[in-house]
C-alpha positions as CSV (number, residue, x, y, z in Angstrom):
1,X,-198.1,-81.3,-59.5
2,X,-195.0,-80.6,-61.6
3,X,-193.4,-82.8,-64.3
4,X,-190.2,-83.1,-61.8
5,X,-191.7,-83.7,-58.9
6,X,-194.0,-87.0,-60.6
7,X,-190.8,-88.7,-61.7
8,X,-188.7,-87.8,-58.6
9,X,-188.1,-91.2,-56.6
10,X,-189.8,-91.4,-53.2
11,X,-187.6,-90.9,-50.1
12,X,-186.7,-93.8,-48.0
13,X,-187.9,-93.6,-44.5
14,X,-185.8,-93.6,-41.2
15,X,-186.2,-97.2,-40.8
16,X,-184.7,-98.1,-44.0
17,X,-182.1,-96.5,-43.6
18,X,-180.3,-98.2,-41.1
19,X,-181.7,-101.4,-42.1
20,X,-179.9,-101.4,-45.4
21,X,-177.0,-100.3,-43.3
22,X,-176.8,-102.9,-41.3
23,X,-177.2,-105.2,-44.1
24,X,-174.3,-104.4,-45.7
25,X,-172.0,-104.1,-42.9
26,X,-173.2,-107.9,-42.0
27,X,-172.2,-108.7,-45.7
28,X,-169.3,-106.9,-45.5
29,X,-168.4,-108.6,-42.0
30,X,-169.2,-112.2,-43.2
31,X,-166.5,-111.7,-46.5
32,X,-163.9,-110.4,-43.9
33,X,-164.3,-113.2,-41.9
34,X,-163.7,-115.6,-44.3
35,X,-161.2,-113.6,-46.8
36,X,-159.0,-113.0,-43.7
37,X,-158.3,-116.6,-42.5
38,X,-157.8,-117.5,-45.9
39,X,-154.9,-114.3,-46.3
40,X,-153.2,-115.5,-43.6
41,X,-153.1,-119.4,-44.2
42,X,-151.6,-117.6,-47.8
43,X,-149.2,-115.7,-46.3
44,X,-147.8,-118.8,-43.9
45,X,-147.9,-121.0,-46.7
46,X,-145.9,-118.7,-49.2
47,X,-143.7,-116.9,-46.3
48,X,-141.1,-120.1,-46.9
49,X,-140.7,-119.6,-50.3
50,X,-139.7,-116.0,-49.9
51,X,-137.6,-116.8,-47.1
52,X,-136.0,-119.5,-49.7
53,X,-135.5,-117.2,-52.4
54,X,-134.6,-114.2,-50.1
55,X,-131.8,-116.4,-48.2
56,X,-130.1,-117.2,-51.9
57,X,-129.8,-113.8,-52.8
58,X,-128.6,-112.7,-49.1
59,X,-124.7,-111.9,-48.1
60,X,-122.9,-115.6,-46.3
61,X,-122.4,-112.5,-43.3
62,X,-126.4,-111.8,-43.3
63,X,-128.3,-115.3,-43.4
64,X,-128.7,-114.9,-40.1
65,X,-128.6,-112.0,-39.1
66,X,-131.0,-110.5,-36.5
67,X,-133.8,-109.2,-37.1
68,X,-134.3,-111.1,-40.1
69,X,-133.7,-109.4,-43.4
70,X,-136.5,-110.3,-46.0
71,X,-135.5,-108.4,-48.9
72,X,-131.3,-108.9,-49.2
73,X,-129.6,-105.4,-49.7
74,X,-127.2,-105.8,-52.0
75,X,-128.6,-108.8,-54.0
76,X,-125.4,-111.6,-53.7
77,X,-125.6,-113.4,-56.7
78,X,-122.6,-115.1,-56.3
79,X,-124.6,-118.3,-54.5
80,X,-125.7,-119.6,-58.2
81,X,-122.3,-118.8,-59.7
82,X,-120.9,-120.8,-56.6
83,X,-124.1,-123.5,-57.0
84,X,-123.0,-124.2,-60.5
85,X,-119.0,-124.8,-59.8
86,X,-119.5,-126.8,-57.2
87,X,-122.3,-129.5,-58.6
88,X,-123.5,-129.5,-62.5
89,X,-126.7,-128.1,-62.2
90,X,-127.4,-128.1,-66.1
91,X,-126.7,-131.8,-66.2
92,X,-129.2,-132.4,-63.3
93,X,-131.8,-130.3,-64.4
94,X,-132.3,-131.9,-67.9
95,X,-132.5,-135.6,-66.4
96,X,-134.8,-134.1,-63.9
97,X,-136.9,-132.9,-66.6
98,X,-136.3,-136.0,-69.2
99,X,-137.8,-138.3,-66.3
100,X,-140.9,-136.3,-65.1
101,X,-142.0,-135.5,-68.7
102,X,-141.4,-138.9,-69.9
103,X,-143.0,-140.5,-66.6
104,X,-146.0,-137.9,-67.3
105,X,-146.6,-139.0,-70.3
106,X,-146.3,-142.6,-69.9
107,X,-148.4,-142.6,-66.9
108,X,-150.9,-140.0,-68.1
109,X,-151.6,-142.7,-71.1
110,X,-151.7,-145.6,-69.7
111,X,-154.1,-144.2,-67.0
112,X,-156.0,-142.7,-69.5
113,X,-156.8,-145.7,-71.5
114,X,-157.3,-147.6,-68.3
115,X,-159.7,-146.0,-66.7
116,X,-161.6,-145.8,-70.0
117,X,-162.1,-149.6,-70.3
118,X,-163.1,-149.6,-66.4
119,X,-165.6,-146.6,-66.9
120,X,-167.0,-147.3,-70.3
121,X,-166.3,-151.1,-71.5
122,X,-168.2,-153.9,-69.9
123,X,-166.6,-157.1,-69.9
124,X,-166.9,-160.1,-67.4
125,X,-165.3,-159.4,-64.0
126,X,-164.7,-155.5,-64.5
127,X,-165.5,-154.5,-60.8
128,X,-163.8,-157.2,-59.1
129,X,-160.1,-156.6,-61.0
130,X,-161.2,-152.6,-60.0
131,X,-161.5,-153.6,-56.4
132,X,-157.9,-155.3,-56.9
133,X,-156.7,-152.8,-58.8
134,X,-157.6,-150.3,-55.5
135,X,-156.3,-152.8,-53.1
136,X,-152.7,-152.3,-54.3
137,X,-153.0,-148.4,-53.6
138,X,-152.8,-150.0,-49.3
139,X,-149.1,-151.1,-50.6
140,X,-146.3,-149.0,-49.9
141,X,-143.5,-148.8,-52.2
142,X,-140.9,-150.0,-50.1
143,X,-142.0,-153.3,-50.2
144,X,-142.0,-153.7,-54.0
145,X,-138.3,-151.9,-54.1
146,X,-136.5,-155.5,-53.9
147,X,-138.6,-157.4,-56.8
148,X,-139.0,-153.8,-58.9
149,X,-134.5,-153.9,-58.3
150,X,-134.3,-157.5,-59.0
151,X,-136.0,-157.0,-62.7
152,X,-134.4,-153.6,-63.3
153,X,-130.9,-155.2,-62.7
154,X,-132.0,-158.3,-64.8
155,X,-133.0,-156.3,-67.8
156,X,-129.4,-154.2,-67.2
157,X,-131.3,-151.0,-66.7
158,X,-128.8,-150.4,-63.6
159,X,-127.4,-146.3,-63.7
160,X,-130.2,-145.9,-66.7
161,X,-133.5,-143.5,-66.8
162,X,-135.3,-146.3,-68.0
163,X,-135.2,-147.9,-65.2
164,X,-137.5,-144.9,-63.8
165,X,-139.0,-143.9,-67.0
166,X,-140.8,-147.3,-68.1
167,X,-142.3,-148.5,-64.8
168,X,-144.6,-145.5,-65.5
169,X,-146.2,-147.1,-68.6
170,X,-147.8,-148.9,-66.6
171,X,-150.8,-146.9,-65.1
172,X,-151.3,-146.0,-61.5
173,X,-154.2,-147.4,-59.3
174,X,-154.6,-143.6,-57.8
175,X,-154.6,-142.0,-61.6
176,X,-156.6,-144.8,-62.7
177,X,-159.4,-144.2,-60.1
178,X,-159.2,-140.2,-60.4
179,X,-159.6,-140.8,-64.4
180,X,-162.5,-143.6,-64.4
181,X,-164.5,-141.0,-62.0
182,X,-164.1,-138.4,-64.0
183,X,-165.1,-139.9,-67.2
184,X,-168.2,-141.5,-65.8
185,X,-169.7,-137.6,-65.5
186,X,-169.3,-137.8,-69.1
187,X,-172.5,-137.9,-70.5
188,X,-173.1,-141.4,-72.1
189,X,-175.3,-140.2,-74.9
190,X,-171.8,-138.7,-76.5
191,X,-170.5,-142.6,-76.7
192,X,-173.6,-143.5,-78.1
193,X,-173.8,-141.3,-80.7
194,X,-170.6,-142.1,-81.9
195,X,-171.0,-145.6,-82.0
196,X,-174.3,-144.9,-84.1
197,X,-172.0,-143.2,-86.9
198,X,-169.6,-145.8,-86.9
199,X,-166.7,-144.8,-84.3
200,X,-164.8,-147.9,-82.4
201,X,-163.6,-147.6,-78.4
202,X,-160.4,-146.3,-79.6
203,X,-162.0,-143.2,-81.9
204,X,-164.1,-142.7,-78.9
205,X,-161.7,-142.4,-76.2
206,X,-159.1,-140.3,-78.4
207,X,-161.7,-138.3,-79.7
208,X,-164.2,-137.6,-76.9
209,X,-163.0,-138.5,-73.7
210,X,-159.4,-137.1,-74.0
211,X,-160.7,-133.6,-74.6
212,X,-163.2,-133.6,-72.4
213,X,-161.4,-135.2,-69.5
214,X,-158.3,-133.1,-70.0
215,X,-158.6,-131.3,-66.4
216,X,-158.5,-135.2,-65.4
217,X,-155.4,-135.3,-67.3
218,X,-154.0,-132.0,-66.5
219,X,-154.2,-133.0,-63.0
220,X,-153.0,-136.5,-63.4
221,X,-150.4,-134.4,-64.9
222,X,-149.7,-132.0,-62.5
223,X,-149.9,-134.7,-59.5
224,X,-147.0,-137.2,-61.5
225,X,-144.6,-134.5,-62.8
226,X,-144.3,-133.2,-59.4
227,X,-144.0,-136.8,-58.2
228,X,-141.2,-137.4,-60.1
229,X,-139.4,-134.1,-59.9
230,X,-139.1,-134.6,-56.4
231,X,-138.6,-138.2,-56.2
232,X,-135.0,-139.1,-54.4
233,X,-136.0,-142.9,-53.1
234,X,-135.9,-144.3,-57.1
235,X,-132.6,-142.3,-58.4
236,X,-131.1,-143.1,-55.0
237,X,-131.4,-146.5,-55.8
238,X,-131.1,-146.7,-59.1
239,X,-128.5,-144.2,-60.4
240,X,-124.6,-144.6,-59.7
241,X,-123.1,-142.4,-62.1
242,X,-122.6,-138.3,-61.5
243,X,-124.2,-137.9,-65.3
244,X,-127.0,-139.5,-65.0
245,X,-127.9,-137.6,-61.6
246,X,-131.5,-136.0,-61.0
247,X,-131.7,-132.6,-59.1
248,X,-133.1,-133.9,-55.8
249,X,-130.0,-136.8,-55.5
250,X,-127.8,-133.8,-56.5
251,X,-129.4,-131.5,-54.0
252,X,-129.0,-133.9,-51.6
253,X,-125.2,-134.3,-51.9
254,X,-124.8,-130.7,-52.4
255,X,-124.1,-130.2,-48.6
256,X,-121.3,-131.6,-48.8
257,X,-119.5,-130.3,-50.8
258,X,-120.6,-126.8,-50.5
259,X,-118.7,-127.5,-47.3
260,X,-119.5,-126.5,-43.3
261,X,-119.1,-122.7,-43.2
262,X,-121.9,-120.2,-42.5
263,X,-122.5,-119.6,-46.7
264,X,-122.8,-123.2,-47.8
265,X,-126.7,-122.2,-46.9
266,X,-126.9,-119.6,-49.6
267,X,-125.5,-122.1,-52.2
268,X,-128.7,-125.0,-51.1
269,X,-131.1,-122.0,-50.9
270,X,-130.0,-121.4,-54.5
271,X,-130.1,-125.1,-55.0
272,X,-133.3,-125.3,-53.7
273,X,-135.0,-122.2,-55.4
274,X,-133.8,-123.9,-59.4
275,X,-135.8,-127.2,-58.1
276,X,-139.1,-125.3,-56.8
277,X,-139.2,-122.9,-59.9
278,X,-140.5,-125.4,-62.2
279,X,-143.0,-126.5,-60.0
280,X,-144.2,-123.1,-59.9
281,X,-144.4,-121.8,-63.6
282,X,-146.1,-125.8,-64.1
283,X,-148.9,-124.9,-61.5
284,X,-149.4,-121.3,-62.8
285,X,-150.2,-122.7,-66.2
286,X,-151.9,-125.4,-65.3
287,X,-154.1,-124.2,-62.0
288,X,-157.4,-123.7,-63.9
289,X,-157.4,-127.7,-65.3
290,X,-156.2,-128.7,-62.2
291,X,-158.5,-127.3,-59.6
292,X,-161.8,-128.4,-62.1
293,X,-160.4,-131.4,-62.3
294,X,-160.1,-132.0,-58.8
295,X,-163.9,-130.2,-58.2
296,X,-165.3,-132.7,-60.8
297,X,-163.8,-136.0,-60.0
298,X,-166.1,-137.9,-57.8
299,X,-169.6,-136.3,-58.7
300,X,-170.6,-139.8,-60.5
301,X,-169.6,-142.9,-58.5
């Protein structure tokens, strides 16, 4: 026997042949059949957003025009310069942005530092001011409006971002909850070691459980900026002046004026597409913290 023919591999047989064949064309099958649903529930979820962006680009003559036009030919750019002399966009976008990153921030803290104390500090009556602190999550909103107006308008925060800006120091029973399970997967030999060398609660929590719980935080994050981005009910009832606007009450009155002709619908798609933007480049950034976040949060009760 030959030095080639001792190290040449032995054939497969007929049976094996098909076998492995039919093995990977059921692995093959089983990815396409749950790839594909997953497409198109992307494709329905993101065919608004192109229809949003393609209508603010589109002609007032071809908005609706049949068959739909995806891709506008020419691009009609006028819509933002229009958007912009009709309402002040620039003014609306920065107290947009002044609230949510303020609000974040506030409530992200507060939060934070709550849910520390309720995961990691014992003190007499800790789960029973927990199960109140859940309760008030079954209250909607509209029912602490009038007290939350009567104390605004007392303290003269009337037509003032305060008046949005500071409730959020103040924690949030949802955040609060999302935060303490997350920092009960925290190992607890971490605290313990740290309290061996010397550390207090507050060393602890900035030191170890703020940068290990940050896709807590980032979601927490994510979840509130959004929150108040899009938030009309508060500025509605809060906010007189033109200047002290946010972009969803400015969106909201932008109809309007843009007037009742067939391109007033380019100018609120253009409207529109500014307030979904941020959102956008925020979740692109901050996808990889948010979606651990959410996949860790609950796996300690």
């Amino acid at each position: 026997m030959t030095e080639a023919m001792r190290i040449s591999p032995l054939p497969r047989t007929r049976a094996q042949l098909p076998l492995a064949a039919r093995l990977r064309l059921r692995k093959r099958m089983a990815s396409l059949a749950i790839h594909l649903p997953l497409m198109l529930c992307a494709v329905t979820m993101l065919f608004p957003l192109v229809w949003l962006l393609s209508t603010s680009l589109k002609h007032p003559g071809k908005q609706f025009a049949f068959p739909p036009q995806l891709w506008p030919n020419p691009f009609y750019l006028k819509n933002y310069s229009e958007l912009f002399r009709l309402a002040p966009m620039g003014m609306y976008l920065y107290n947009s942005t002044k609230i949510a990153v303020l609000s974040t921030i506030g409530t992200g803290l507060s939060s934070a530092i709550a849910a520390f104390a309720f995961a990691r500090m014992r003190f007499r009556g800790r789960d029973a001011l927990f199960a109140v602190l859940l309760a008030t999550m079954m209250i909607p909103g509209q029912v602490t409006i009038i007290p939350t107006f009567v104390i605004v308008r007392s303290l003269g925060w009337i037509d003032n971002h305060a008046s949005l800006i500071v409730p959020s120091f103040f924690a949030s029973a949802f955040n609060v909850f999302l935060l303490r399970q997350f920092y009960r997967t925290i190992p607890q030999d971490l605290m313990d070691s740290a309290m061996i060398d010397g550390a207090g609660f507050l060393r602890i929590f900035w030191q170890i459980f703020v940068p290990l719980g940050m896709p807590a935080l980032t979601t927490v994050a994510v979840f509130n900026f959004l929150g108040a981005w899009n938030d009309l009910f508060g500025p509605l009832i809060f906010l007189n002046s033109q200047t002290k606007m946010t972009l969803a009450l400015g969106l909201s009155m932008l109809r309007g004026r843009a007037g009742s002709g067939g391109g007033h619908w380019g100018v609120i798609m253009a409207g529109a597409t500014l307030g979904v933007v941020p959102m956008l480049v925020l979740y692109f950034f901050g996808q990889k913290y948010f979606v651990q976040g959410l996949a860790r949060t609950g796996l300690k009760g």
